[in-house]
DOTOR-123244 format. One line per 2 residues: number of its first residue (from 1); for each residue x, y, z of C-alpha. Coordinates in steps of 0.5 Angstrom, whole numbers, plus 500, padded with zeros to 3 digits. Layout:
REM residues N
NUM) X Y Z; ...;
//
This chain:
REM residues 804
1) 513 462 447; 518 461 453;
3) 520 455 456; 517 457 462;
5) 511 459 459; 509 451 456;
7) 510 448 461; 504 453 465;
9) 500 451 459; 502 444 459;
11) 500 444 468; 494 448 467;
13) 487 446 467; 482 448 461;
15) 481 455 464; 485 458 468;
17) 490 461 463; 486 467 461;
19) 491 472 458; 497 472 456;
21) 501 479 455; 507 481 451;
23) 512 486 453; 516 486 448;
25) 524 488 449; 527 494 449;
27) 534 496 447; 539 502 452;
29) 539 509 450; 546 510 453;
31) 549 518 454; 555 520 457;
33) 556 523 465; 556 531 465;
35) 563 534 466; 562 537 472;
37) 562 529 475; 568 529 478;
39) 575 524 476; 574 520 482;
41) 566 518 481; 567 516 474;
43) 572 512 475; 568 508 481;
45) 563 508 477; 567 505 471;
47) 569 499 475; 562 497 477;
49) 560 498 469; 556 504 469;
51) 561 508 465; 556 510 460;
53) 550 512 463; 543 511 461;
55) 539 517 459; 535 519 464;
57) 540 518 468; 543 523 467;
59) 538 527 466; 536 527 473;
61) 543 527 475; 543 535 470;
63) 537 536 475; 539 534 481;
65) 546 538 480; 543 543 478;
67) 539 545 484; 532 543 482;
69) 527 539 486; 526 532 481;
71) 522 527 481; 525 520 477;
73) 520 515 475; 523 509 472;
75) 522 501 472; 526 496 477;
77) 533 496 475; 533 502 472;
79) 539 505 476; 535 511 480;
81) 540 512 486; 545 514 482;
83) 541 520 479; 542 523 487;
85) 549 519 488; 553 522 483;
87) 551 529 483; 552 528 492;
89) 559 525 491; 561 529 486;
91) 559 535 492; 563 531 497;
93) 569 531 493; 569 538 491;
95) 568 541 497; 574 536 500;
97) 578 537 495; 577 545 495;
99) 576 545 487; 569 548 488;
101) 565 553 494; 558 549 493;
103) 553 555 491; 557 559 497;
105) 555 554 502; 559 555 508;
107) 559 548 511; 560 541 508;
109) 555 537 504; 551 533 508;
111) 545 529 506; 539 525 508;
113) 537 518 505; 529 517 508;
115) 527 509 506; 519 506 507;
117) 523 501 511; 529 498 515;
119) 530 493 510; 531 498 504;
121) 535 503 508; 539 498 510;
123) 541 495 502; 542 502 501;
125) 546 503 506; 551 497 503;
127) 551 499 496; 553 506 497;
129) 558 504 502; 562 501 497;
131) 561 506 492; 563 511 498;
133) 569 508 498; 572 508 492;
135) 570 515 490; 574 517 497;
137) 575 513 503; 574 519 508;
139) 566 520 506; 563 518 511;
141) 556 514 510; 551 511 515;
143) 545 509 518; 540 511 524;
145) 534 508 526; 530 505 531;
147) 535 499 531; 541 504 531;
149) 545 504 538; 547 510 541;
151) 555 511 540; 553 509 532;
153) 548 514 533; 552 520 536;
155) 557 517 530; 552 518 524;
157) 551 524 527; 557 528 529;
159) 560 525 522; 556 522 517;
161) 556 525 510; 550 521 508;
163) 544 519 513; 541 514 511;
165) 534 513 515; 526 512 515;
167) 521 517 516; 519 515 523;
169) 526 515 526; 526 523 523;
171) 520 525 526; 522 521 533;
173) 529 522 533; 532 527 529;
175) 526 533 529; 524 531 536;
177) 532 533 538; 533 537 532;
179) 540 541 536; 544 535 536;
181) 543 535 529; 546 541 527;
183) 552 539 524; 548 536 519;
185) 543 541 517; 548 547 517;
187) 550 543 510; 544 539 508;
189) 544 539 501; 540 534 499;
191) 534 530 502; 534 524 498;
193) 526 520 498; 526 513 496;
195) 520 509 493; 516 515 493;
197) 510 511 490; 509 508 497;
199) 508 514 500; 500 514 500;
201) 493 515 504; 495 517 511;
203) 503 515 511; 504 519 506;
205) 500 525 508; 504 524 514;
207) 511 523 511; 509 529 507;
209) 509 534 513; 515 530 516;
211) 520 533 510; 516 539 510;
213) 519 540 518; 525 537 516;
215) 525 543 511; 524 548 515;
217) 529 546 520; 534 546 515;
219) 533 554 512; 532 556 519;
221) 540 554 519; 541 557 513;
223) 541 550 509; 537 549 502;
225) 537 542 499; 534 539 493;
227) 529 534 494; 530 527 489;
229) 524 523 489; 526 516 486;
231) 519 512 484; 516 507 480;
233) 512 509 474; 506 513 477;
235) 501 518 474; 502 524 475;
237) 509 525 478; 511 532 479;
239) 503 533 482; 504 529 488;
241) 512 531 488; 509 539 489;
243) 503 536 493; 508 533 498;
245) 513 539 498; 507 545 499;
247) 509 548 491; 508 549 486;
249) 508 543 480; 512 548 476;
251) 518 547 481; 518 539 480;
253) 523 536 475; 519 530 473;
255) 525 524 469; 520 519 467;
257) 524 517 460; 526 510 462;
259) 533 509 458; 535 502 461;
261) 534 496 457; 529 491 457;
263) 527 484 457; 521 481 454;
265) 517 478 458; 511 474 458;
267) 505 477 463; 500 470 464;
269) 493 472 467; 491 465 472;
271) 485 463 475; 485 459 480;
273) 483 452 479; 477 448 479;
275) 476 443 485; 474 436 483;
277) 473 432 489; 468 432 495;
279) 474 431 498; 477 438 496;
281) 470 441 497; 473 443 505;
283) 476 450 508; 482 450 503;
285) 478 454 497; 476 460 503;
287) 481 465 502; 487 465 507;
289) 484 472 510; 490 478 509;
291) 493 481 516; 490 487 516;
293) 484 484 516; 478 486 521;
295) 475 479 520; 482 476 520;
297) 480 471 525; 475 467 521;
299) 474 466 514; 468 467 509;
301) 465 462 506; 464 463 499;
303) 457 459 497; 458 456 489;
305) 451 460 487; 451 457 480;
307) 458 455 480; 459 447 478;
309) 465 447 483; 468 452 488;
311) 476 455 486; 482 453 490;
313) 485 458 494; 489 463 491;
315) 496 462 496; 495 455 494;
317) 495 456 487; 501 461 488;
319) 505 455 492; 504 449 487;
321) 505 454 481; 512 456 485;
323) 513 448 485; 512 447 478;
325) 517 453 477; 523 451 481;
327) 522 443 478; 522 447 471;
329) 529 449 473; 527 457 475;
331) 529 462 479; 523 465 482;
333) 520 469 487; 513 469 489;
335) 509 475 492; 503 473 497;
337) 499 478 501; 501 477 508;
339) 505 475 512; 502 469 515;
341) 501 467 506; 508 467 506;
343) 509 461 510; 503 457 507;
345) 505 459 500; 512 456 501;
347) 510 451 504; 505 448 499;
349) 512 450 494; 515 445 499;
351) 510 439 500; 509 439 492;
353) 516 439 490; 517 433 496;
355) 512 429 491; 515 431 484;
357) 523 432 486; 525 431 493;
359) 532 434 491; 529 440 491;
361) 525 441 497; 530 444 501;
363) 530 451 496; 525 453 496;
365) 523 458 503; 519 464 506;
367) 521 472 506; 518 476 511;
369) 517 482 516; 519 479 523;
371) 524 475 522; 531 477 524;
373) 535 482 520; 541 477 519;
375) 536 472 517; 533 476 512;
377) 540 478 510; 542 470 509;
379) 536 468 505; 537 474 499;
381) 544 472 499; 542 464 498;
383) 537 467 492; 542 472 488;
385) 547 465 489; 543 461 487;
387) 542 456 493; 535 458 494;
389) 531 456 487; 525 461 490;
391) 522 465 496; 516 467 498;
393) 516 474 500; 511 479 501;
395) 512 487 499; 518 487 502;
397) 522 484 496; 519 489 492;
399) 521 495 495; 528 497 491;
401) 532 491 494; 537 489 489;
403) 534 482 487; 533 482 480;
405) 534 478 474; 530 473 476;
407) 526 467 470; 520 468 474;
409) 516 471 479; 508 470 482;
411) 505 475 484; 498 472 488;
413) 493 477 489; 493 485 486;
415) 498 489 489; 494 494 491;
417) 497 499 485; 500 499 478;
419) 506 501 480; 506 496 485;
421) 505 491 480; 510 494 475;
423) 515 494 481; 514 486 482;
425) 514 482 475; 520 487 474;
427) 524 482 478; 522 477 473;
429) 528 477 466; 535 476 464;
431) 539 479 459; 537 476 453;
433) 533 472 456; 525 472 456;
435) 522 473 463; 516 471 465;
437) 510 473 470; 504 470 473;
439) 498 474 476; 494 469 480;
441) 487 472 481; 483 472 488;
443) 476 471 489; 474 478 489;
445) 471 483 485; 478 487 483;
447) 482 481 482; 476 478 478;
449) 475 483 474; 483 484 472;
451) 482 477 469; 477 479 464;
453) 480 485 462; 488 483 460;
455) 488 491 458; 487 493 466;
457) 494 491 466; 496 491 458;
459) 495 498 457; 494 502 464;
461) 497 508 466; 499 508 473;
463) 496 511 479; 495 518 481;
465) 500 518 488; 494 519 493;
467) 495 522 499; 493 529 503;
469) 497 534 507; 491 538 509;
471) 487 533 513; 486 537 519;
473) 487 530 523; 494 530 520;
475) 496 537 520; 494 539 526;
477) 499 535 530; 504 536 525;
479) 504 545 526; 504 543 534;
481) 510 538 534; 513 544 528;
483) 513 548 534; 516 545 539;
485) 522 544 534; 522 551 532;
487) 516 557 534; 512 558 528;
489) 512 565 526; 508 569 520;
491) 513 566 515; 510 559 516;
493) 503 558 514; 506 557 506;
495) 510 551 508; 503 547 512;
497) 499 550 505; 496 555 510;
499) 493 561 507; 495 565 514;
501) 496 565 521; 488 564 523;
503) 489 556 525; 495 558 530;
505) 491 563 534; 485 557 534;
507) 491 552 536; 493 558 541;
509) 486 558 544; 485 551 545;
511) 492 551 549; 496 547 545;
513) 501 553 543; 502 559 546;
515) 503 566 543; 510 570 544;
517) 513 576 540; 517 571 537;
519) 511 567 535; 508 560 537;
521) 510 556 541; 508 548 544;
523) 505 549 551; 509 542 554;
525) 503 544 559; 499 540 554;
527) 502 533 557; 505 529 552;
529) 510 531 548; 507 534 541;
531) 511 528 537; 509 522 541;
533) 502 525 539; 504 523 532;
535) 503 516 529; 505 516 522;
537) 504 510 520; 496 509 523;
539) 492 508 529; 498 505 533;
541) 494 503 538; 493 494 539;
543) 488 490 544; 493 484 546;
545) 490 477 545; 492 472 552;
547) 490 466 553; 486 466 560;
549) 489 459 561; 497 460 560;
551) 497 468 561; 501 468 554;
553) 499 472 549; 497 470 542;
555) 497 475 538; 495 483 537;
557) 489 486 533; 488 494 532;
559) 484 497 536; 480 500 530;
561) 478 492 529; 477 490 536;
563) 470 491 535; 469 487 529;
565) 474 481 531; 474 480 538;
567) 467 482 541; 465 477 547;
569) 463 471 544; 468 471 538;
571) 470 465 536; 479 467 535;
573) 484 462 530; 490 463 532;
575) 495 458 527; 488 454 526;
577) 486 454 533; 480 456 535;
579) 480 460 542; 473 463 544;
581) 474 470 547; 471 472 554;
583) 472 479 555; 474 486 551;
585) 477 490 555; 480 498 553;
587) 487 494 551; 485 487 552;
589) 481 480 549; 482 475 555;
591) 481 468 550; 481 461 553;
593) 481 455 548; 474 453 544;
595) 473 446 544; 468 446 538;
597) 471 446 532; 465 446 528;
599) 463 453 530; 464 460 527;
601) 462 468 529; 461 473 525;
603) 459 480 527; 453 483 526;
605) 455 492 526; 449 497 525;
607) 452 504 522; 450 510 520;
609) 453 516 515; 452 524 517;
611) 453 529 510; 457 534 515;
613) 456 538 509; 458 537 501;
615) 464 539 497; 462 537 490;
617) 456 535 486; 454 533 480;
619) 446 532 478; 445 526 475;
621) 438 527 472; 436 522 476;
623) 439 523 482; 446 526 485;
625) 454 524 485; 457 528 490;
627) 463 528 495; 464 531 501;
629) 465 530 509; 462 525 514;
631) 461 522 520; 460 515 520;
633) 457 511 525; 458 503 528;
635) 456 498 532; 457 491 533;
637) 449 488 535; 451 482 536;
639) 455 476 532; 452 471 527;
641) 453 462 528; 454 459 523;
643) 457 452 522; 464 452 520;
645) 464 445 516; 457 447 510;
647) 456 454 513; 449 453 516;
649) 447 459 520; 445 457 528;
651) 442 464 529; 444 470 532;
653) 447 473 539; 445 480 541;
655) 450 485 544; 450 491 546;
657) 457 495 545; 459 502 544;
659) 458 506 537; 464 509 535;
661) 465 515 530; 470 516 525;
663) 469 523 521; 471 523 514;
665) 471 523 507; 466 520 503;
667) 463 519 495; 455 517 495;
669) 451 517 489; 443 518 490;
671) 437 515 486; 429 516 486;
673) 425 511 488; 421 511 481;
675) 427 511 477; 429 504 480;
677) 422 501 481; 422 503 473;
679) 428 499 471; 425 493 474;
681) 428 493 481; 421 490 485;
683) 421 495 492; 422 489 497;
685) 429 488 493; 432 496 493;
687) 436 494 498; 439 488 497;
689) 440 492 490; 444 498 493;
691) 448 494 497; 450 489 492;
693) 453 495 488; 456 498 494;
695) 460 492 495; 462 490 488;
697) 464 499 488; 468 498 494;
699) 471 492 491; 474 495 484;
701) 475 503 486; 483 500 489;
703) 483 500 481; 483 507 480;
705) 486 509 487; 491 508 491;
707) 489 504 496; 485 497 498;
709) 479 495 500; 480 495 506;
711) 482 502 507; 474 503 505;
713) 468 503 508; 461 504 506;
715) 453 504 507; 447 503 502;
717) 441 505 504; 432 505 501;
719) 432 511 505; 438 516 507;
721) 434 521 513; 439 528 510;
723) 438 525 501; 431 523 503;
725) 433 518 497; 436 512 497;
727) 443 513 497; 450 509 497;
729) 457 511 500; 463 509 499;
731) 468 513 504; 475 513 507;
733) 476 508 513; 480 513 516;
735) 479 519 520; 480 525 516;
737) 480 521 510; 486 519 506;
739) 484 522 499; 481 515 496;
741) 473 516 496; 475 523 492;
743) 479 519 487; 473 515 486;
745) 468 522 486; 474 524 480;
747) 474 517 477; 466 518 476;
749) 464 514 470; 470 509 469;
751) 469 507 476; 462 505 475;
753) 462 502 468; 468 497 471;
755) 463 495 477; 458 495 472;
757) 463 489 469; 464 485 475;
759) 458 484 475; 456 482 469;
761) 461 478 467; 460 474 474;
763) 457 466 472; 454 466 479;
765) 447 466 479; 445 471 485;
767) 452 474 488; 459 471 490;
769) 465 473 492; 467 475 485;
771) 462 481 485; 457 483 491;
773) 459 480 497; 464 482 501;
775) 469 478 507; 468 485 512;
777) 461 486 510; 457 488 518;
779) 450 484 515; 455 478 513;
781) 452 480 506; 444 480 507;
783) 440 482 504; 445 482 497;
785) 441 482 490; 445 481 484;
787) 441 483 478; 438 489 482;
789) 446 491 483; 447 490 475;
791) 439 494 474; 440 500 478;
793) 448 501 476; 445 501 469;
795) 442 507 470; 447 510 474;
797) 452 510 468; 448 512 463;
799) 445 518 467; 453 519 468;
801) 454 518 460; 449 523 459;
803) 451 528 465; 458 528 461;
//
């Protein structure tokens, strides 16, 4: 046992440690860089003690070299840029040199470096610099983003051998005026795709047709490069790398034996503590709500249903166990789930070493989006310096940044993945040294069930990457900003996984694109250009929040939300003060400052779903497990008043709002009537019975895709108009669908009992935010039956069974 690991035990109260994993030391399996890499590579390579490859190094970089499209999924740490730097440079420095003709390229190397964020571009960026320079001066490496000005534009793009950039400034700048970037198309022969397993749901479908766009512009000028996909560990990596190409997976080279050293580790399961005071008993054990929340300005109050004392918050569990941490001479990071968390966790970390080790208080900060570059650039030098003992960080530190060798790292809540999980506590451990990790479970179903079952994390394999490029609300936008880059021609369909021309002719139809001997074109007569149309990473669209009083503004919230969070009548916090909301506006909410503190809103939404027709089904004897299209309807009817202090409903306003519809995917199972009744469900309790087992379903399919709860939706019903049955959905919250309701369709039986076992391994009485209850639920969680839910999945697993 560690150090670090008794002192947690000695802090812990009896409980909260439920598991404890050990992840055993690996040693290095070393190998020798190929002889094609080239004098100058080794040598820069050697000073940086990296003259003796690992071996899946270079058998990547064999791959890469030898022009196949390859995928390296590997652990943090474990030197994946090198597998596309070296064979790059090595290039660059031949073709300077004269001593080869690059496979009868014409022009000279150029390659392009996509990153999830600005951030992981720019540590790239600075660390392949200085590799650039001691290879050969005259390589030219250099970033363009957003940020970029544009003489540094013009100079990446006249000069640069190496383009290092994100997905939106490749479909907003560089597609958009693909002419002025000739020069690096003619040579491109490298597309390099950084933290692919961050590339799901809609972004990565979106992403996909990027790279898609950026491939065919680039054979249009006579170029073919290789695409390098470097992940974290991931379930079937060459079918998301084909899926996201359009190709087949038999051209995907998958490196995915990782020969770098490991540390041990220990890998602590951590429930939150017990409160023991009535002093405790307030708002502090309600969950900080996370950002992308639709009910992000209220909390959810969690009543005790059976349990002796309500669980401290997760971000307080996590700010005082990094506290302890840096106390105990440990250098940490702490992973929370939203931005405004990180700066609750921090400063809990600081108000606990402020009673315990003043000297220390200082050492602690919060790491996250929106804070200047320069700031951000400081404070990851004073961690890796040794000034700053811990950070407080979301996801942003997970994504490839060179923090690494850390004694410990806190992980607050299930990141969304098992590779997102594997890529944080992978921070965590030295040379020789043992690491330590701490999952800290929130009050929720998925979270909760992790705690149960250490095996979820001892013995998982990672996810299948998920995400859709035939989304017709994804696809189409992309064909039409395709051809305005370039007129699409007979060619094309195989490059979008169209199986003919048939889809032009229909966007020819619709006045998109007009047809001309040289194929499809844009028609700019549509009004906004086809790329402005595309908004990778969602919606885009917000309602501003402004104080009727000051006339400044509090803040945003998607406009998908608006409905749900900002509705006339809503009670809105704003750093923990309440504003009351006057007026909903198409792109604002007028709020002036709501005097009565003890009152909270919670909207109240009626919702439909349409089977627009069925993809798959399976009979289960007693019903029906099927996927397919749908439409879902909502509204809010009117919001709920309850007492902020105990909860205590007040009644209910009505409003009359729009309904708004949203086609997507859905999974839904059906059940007779007679089989519920018969397993002692009575008829007045089916719906809460359904409703709990939508709930706790919704909150556990993250476990077996990649996505959150929030990225769902669903509706359970007695009696559904088109099943003539009762039925539960769970669908994409998404238009189109972003792939995880069918991942939940395939995952079937493992899905269920898991829901099952949440659940059943609850010790409330009639439902917690452990097991049914949901904090976005629009009937604020009525009616709910717990043993209902447990009865009726019962059934539903063992007519599964069967049907297998």
């Amino acid at each position: 046992m560690s150090e670090l690991l008794e002192v947690l035990k000695q802090h812990a109260a009896p409980g909260q440690i439920t598991g404890v994993i050990n992840v055993p030391e690996r040693p290095a399996r070393m190998s020798e860089w190929p002889g094609w890499v080239q004098a100058e590579v080794r040598s820069a390579l050697a000073a940086r003690g990296a003259e003796n490859p690992w071996i899946h190094q270079v058998v990547a970089a064999e791959s890469v070299h030898s022009g196949h499209h390859t995928v390296v999924a590997t652990g943090t740490g474990s030197g994946k840029s090198l597998t596309a730097w070296v064979p790059m440079l090595s290039s660059l420095v031949a073709a300077r040199s004269g001593r080869t003709s690059l496979a009868g390229m014409k022009f000279r190397p150029t390659a392009l470096y996509l990153a999830p964020t600005k951030a992981l571009a720019a540590d790239q960026l600075a660390a392949l610099a200085r590799l650039a320079e001691d290879v050969d001066p005259r390589i030219a490496i250099a970033s363009a983003d957003g940020d970029t000005d544009q003489t540094a534009r013009r100079w990446a793009r006249d000069y640069a051998d190496v383009v290092l950039t994100n997905p939106d400034f490749a479909h907003h700048v560089m597609l958009t005026g693909q002419q002025r970037w000739t020069r690096l198309w003619r040579g491109l022969s490298m597309i390099v795709i950084d933290e692919f397993h961050n590339y799901r749901g809609m972004f990565g479908a979106h992403v996909a047709l990027v790279v898609r766009r950026l491939l065919r512009v680039a054979k249009y000028y006579g170029a073919n490069p290789t695409v390098v996909f470097l992940s974290a560990t991931s379930g079937d990596p060459a079918g998301a790398a084909a899926r996201f190409l359009g190709i087949e997976r038999e051209l995907i080279t998958v490196v995915d034996q990782d020969g770098s050293p490991q540390g041990s580790k220990e890998i602590v399961l951590w429930q939150c503590r017990e409160m023991e005071t009535e002093e405790d008993e307030g708002n502090e054990h309600f969950e900080d709500p996370d950002e992308d929340s639709a009910e992000a300005p209220v909390s959810v109050s969690a009543p005790t249903n059976g349990r002796e004392l309500p669980r401290r918050a997760a971000n307080t569990e996590a700010g005082e166990l990094t506290g302890v941490l840096v106390e105990s001479g440990a250098h940490a990071l702490t992973f929370v789930r939203s931005r405004p968390g990180t700066e609750s966790v921090a400063q809990v970390a600081r108000t606990w070493l402020e009673e315990h080790s003043p000297a220390l208080r200082a050492t602690v900060a919060a790491y996250r989006g929106g804070y200047l570059p320069e700031e951000r650039r400081q404070l990851e030098h004073d961690l890796r310096s040794g000034d700053l003992r811990a950070l407080a960080s979301t996801n942003a530190l997970e994504l490839g940044i060179d923090i690494a060798g850390l004694d410990a790292v806190v992980v607050t809540g299930w990141p969304g993945t098992h590779a997102s999980f594997a890529q944080q506590i992978g921070r965590a451990g030295r040379a020789g040294k043992t690491g330590l990790a701490v999952f800290v479970g929130r009050d929720n179903p998925l979270d909760q069930y992790i705690l149960a079952n250490p095996a979820e994390i001892e013995d998982a394999t990672s996810e299948v990457n998920v995400f859709d490029p035939a989304n017709p609300s994804v696809l189409i936008p992309h064909l039409c900003a395709a051809a305005s880059e370039l007129p699409l021609t007979p060619h094309d369909p195989p490059v979008f996984g169209l199986p003919d021309t048939s889809l032009f002719e229909v966007l020819t139809e619709q006045g998109f694109l007009r047809r001309r001997p040289a194929g499809w074109f844009w028609n700019p007569t549509m009004g906004e250009s086809a790329h402005n149309a595309i908004n990778l990473r969602g919606d885009g669209t917000t309602v501003t929040i402004v104080d009727a009083e000051s006339g400044g503004i509090l803040g945003t919230v998607a406009s998908g939300q608006a409905d749900t969070s900002v509705y006339p009548g809503a009670v809105y916090i704003h750093q923990g003060t309440p504003y009351l909301v006057e007026e909903l506006g198409e792109d604002f909410a007028l709020v002036r400052l709501h005097r009565d503190e003890e009152i909270r809103t919670y909207a109240r939404e009626e919702t439909n779903v349409e089977i627009l027709d069925v993809e798959e089904s399976r009979d289960l004897g007693i019903g029906v497990w099927a996927t397919g299209r749908v439409v879902v309807s909502s509204r809010v009817i009117g919001y709920d008043v309850r007492r902020n202090s105990d909860g205590l409903y007040l009644g209910m306003v009505p409003l009359s709002m729009p309904v708004r519809q949203l086609e997507t995917v859905g999974t839904w199972w059906t059940m007779k009537e007679a089989v519920i009744l018969d397993c002692g469900v009575e008829r007045s309790d089916i719906p809460g019975a359904l409703h709990g087992a939508e709930h706790a379903s919704i909150g556990i399919l993250p476990l077996f895709a990649t996505c959150d709860r929030w990225d769902l939706g669903g509706l359970s019903t007695a009696g559904h108009s088109q099943t003539g049955e009762p039925t539960v959905f769970v669908h994409d919250a998404l238009h189109g669908g972003s792939g995880c309701a069918r991942r939940g369709f395939d995952a079937s039986l493992q899905w269920i009992e898991a829901t099952l076992s949440v659940i059943a391994n609850c010790n409330c009485s009639s439902g917690c935010p452990r097991c049914i209850q949901s904090p976005k639920c629009g009937n604020n969680n009525d009616p709910l039956s717990k043993d209902g839910a447990r009865r009726v999945l019962l059934q539903l697993r063992e007519a599964m069974k069967a049907a297998h």
